[in-house]
C-alpha positions in Angstrom: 46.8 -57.4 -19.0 46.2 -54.9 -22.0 44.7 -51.4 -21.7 41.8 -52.5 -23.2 41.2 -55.2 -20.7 42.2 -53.0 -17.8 39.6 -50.6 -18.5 37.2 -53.5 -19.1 38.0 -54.9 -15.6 38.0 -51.0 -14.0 34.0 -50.7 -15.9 33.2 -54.0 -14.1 34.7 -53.9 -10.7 33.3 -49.4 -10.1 30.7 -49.4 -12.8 30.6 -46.9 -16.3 33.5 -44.5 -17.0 32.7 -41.1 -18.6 34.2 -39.9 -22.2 36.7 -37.9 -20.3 38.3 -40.4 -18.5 38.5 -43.2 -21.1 40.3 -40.7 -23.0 42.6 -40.4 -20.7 43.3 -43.8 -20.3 43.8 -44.3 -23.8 45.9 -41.6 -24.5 48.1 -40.7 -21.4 48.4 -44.2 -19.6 51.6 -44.7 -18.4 52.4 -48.0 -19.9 50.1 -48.4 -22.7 48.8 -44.9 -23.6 49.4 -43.6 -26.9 51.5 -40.5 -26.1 53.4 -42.6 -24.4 53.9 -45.3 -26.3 53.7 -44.7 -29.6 55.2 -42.0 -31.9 52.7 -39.6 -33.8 53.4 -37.3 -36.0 54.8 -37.4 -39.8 53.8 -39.9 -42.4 55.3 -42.6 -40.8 52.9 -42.0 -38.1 49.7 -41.8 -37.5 48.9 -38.2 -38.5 51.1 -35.2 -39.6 50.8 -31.8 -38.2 51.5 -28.0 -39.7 54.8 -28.0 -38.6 55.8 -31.0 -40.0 54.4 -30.1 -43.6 56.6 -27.5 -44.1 59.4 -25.2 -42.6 57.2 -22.1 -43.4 54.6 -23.0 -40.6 57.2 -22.3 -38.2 58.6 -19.7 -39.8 55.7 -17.5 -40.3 54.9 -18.3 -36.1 58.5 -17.3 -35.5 57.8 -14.0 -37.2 54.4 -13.5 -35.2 56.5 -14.1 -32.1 59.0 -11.2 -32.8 56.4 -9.5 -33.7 54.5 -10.0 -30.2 57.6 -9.4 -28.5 57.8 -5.7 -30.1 54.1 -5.1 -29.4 54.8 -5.4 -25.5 57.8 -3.0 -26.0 60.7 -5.7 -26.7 61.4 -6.2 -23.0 64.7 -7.2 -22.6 63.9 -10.5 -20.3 60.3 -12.4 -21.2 59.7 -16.4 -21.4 58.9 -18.0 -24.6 57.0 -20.8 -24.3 55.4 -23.6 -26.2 52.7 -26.3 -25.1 52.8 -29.8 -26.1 55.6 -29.0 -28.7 55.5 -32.4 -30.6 58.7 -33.5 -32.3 59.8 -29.8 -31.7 59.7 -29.0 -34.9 58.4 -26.0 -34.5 60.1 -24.5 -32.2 63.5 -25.2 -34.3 61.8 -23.2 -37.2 60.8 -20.7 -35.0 64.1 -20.1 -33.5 65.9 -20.2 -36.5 63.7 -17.5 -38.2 63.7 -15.5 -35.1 67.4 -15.1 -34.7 68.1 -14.1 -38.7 65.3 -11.5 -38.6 65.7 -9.9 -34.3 68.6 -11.4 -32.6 68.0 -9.5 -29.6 64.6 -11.4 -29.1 66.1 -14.7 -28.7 68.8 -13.3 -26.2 66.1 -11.7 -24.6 64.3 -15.0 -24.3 63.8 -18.0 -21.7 62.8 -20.2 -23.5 60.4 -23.2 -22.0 58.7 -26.1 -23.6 55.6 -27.6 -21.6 55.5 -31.5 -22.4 54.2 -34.7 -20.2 55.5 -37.1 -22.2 59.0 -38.4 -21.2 59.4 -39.9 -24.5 58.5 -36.4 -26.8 61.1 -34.7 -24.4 63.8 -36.6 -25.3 62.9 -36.0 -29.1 62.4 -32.8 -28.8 66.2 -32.7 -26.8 67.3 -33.9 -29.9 65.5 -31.7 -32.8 66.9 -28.6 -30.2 70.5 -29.9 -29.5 72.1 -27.0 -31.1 69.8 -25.1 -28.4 70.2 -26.6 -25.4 71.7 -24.5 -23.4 68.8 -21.9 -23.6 65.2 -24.3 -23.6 64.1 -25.5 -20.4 61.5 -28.3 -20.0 58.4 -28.1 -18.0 55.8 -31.1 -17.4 53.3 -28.5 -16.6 52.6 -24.8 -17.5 52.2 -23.6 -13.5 55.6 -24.6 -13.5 56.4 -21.3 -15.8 58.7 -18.6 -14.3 56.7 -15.2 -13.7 57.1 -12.5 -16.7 56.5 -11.5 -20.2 54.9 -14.6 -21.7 54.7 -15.2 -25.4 53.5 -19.0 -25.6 52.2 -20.9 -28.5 50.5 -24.1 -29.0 49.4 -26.4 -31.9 47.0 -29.2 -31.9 47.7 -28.7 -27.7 43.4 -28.7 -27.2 42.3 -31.1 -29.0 44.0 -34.1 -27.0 43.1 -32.8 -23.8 39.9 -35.0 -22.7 36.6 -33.5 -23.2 33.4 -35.0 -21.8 30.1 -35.5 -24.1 26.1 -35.3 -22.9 23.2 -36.9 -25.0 20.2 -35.6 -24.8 17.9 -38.5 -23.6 14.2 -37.8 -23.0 14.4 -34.4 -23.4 17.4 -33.9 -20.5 21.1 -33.9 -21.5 22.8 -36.4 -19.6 26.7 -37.5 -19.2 27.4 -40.1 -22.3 29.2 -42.9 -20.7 31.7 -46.1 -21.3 30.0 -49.4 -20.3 30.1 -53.3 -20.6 27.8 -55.1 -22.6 26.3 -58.4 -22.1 29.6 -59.6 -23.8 31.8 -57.9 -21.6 32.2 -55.3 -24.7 32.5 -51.8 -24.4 29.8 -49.8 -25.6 28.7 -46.2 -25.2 25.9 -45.6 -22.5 23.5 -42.9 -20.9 24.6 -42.2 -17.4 22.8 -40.6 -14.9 24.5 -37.2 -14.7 23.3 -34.0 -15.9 24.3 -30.6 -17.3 23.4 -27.2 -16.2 21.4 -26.0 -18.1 22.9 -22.5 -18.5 26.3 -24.2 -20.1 24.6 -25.5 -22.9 24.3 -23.6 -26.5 20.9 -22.0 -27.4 18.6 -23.7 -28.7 19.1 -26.3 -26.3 15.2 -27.2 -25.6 14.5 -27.4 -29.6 17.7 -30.0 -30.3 16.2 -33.8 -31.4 16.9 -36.3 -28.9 20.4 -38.3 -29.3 21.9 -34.8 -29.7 25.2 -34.6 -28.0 27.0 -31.8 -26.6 30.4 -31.7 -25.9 32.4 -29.1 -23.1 36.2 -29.4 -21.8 36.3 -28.3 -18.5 39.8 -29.0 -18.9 40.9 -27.2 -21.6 39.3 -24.3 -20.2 41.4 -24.5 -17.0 44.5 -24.7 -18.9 43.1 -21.6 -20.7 41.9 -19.9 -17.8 46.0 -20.3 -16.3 47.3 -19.1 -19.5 44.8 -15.9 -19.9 46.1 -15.2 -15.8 49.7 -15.3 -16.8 49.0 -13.3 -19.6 47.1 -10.7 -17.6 49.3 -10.3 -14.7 52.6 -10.3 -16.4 51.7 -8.9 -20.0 52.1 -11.1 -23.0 50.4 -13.1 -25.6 49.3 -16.6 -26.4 48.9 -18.4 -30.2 47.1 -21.3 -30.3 46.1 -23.6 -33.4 43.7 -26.5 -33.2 40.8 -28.0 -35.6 37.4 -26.9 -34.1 34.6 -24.7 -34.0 34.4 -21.0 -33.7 30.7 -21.1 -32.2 29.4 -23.6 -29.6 26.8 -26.6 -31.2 26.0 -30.2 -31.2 27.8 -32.8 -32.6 29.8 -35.8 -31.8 33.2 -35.2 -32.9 35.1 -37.9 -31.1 37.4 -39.6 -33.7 40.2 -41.8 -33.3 42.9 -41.6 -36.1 46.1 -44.6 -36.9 48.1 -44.3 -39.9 46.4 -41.5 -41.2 43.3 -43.5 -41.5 40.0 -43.0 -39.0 39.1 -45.9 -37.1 36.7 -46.8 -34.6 37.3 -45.1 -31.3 36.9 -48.5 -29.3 39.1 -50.3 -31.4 42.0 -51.2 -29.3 42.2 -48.4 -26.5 45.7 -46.9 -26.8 46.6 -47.8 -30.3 44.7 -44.9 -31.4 45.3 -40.7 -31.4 41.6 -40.1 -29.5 40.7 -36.2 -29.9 37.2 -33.8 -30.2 36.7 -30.9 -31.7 38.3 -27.8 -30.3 35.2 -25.1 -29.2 37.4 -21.6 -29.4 33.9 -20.0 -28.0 34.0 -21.8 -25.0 38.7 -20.9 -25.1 37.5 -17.0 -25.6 35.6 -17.3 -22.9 37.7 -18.5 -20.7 40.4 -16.3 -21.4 37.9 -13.2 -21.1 37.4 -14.5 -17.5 40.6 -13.5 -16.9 40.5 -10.2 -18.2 42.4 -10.7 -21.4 40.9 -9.8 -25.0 40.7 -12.4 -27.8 40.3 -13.1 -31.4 40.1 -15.7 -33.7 40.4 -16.4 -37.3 40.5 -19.9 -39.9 44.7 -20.6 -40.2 44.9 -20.3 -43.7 43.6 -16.6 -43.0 46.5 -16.2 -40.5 49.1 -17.8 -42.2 48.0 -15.7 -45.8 48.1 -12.3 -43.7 51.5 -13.4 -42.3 53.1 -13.5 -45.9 52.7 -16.9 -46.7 52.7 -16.9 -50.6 55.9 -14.6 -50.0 57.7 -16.9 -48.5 56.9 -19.9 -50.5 57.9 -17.8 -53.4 61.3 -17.0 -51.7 61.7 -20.7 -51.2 60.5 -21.7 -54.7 63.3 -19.0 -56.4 65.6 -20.7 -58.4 65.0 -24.6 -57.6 63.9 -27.4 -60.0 60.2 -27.5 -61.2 59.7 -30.8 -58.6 60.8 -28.4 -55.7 58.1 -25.4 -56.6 54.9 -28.2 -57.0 56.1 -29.5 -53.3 55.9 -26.4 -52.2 52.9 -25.5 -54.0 51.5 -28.7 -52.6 52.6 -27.4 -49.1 50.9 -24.0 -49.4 47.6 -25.5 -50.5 47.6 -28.6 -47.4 48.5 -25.4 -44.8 45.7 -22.8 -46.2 43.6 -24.3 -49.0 40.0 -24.1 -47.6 39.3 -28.0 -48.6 42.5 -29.1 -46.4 43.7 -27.4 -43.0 43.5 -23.8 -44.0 39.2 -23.9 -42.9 38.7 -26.6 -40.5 41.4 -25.3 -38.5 41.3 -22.2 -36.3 44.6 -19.9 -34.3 43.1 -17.9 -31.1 44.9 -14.8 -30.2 45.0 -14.1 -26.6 46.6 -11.0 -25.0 46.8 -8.7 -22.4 44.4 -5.7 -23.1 47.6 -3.1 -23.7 48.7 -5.2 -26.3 47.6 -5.7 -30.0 49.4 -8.2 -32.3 49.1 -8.0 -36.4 46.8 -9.8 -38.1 44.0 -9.9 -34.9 41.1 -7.5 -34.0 41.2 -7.3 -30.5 37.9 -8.2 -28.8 
């Protein structure tokens, strides 16, 4: 029996499943969920992120992480940390970068990479080899030693399930999977409401079929960051594709070989995500007494010296090498490609300030 008609049989036998949950079937399943089965990232996957479109991604992050590391005093033991680390690409770059330019923050380091996926962790074993010795992997962040925390995540959010509400005869209610008279799944209004006092403003004015989407579990994962942060000093860097202020919108997508397809279309073939809502992260990490800010990445990444790197990289090599990483700048910052749609959030302790952010 396939995924698909597991979740079929699970609608039919216990009645309609929420948005949350069949993404959670679909994408963490233990035999037939996408994370687990299938692999991702680069363009023989099904979609490529930052750190895969060039080294400077993870370069720049490595210098924003020694940086960091000098804001809180360069202590001479702190945990470096990253969340859902992909192929560990990133962390590669960053260590690389981070050892030519402060040596003593990588020996100062315990270094920690948060994946659930058995299957990522043994890629990522074998992108950090030459590392092995120093990373340590984690299934889940509460499994973090206490200390100094500089952690870093990108496109962590986004696969986390989020739940959506419709707004059906002037209430919001929970949007649901259900069966059709074909045995079909199909969305569906359920009978479960929002408070009231969680959704945006303007709430009462929105036309019906609106739908709202909130991540109670994204902000729990946030709220246990922010806590680490604030006990033990540190600061967090996190890049996703989202929204900087709470609205309406359905922004569930499904995404194989680089191409969007329909989000019911074979349940665990698919990378399922929404929207990231970095008001709603903020929030969360204000709760716990830590300051944030936010910016668009190609901001971040041009503050960081971006076009001075790429020029660095572009000295001296053929004309074919300088349009690829021309090409490369543009996809990381241009505003038509990631450098607007996605967003970094800067969380910290309130002692600490970390180049480019305002602290709020």
């Amino acid at each position: 029996m396939n995924l698909e008609q597991r979740i079929i049989r699970q609608i039919g036998a216990n009645g309609p499943i929420s948005v949350a949950d069949y993404m959670a079937m679909c994408l963490f399943d233990r035999d037939a969920g996408y994370y687990t089965t299938h692999e991702p990232f680069g363009k023989d996957g099904d979609f490529i992120t930052a750190p895969e479109v060039s080294q400077m991604f993870g370069e720049l992050v490595g210098v924003w992480c020694v940086n960091a590391w000098q804001a809180l005093g360069s202590p001479d033991d702190f945990v470096l940390c990253e969340i859902g680390p992909g192929r560990g690409t990133l962390m590669k770059d960053l260590i690389r970068t981070a050892g030519k330019i402060a040596p003593d923050f990588i020996a100062a380091a315990r270094i920690h990479m948060v994946e659930i996926s058995e299957r990522l962790t043994r890629i990522q074993q074998e992108t950090l080899a030459k590392h092995s010795d120093a990373v340590v992997w984690e299934k889940n962040f509460s499994e973090i030693t206490s200390g100094p925390l500089i952690t870093i995540a990108n496109e962590l959010f986004d696969a986390i399930p989020s739940r959506q509400y419709v707004k059906t005869k002037g209430r919001f209610v929970e949007r649901m999977l259900a069966l059709d008279t074909g045995r079909n799944l199909v969305f569906a209004v359920g009978s479960g409401s929002i408070d009231l006092s969680l959704l945006p403003l303007g709430h009462d004015i929105a036309p019906e079929g609106s739908i709202f989407e909130i991540a109670p579990a994204r902000n729990a994962l946030m709220q246990e960051i922010a806590s680490h942060i604030h006990r033990d000093r540190g600061a967090a860097l996190l890049f996703d594709y989202g929204h900087l202020q709470q609205g309406f919108g359905d922004t569930l997508q499904a995404l194989s070989r680089h191409t969007s397809v329909d989000v019911l279309h074979i349940p665990g073939a698919a990378d399922l995500t929404t929207h990231v809502d970095f008001h709603g992260l903020a929030l969360a990490a204000r709760t716990e007494g830590c300051k944030t800010s936010a910016m668009t990445q190609g901001d971040f990444l041009l503050a960081m010296g971006l076009l001075d790197r790429a020029g660095v990289l572009g000295q001296d090599k053929s004309a074919e090498v300088q349009d690829k990483i021309r090409l490369d700048v543009e996809r990381l910052a241009g505003p038509e490609q990631m450098g607007t749609l996605f967003k970094v959030l800067c969380v910290s302790d309130p002692a600490t300030h970390v180049f480019p952010f305002e602290p709020k």
